[in-house]
C-alpha positions in Angstrom: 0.0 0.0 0.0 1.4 3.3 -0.9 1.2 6.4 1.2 -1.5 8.2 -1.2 -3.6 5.3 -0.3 -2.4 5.0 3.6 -3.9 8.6 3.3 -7.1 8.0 1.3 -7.8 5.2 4.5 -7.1 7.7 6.8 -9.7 10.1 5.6 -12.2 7.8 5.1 -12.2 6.5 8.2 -12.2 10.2 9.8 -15.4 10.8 8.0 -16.9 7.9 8.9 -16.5 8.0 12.6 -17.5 12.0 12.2 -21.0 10.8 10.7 -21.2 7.7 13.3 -20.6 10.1 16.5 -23.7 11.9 15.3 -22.2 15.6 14.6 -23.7 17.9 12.1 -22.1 19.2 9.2 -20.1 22.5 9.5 -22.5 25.0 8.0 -21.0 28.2 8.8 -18.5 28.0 5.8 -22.1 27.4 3.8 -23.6 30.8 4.9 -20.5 32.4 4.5 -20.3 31.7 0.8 -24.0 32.0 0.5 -23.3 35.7 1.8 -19.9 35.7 -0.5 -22.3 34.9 -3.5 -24.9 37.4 -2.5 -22.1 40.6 -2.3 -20.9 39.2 -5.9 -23.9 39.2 -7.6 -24.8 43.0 -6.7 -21.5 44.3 -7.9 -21.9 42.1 -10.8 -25.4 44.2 -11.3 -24.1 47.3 -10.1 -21.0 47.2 -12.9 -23.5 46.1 -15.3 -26.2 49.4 -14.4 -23.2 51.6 -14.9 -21.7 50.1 -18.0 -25.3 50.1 -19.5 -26.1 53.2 -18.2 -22.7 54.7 -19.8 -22.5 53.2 -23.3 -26.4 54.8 -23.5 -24.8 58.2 -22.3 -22.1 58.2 -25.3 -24.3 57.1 -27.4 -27.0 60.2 -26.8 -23.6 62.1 -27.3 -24.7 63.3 -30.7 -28.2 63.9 -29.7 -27.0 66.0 -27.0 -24.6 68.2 -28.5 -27.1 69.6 -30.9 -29.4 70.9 -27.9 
């Protein structure tokens, strides 16, 4: 047996007595990327407003200028 797979044992068997002793899952790393996910999307939106709301603003430009 090689180490890799000395080390592939080793985990398994720390997972499995994890789900035998009865503890829940972590789930404080899973609201921390839900929150990570959440703060993304807005500047996603937010970059996408102003980009939108710039490309419309060059191209009144032309519009403008005769006014």
């Amino acid at each position: 047996m090689t180490s890799q797979e000395q080390d592939e044992a080793d985990t398994r068997l720390h997972h499995q007595a994890a789900q035998r002793n009865g503890a829940p899952p972590p789930e404080g790393g899973k609201k921390q990327d839900d929150l990570g996910l959440s703060a993304s999307n807005r500047a996603v939106t937010i970059t996408l407003i102003i980009g939108i709301a710039l490309m419309i603003l060059v191209l009144m430009l032309p519009y403008l200028s005769n006014l």
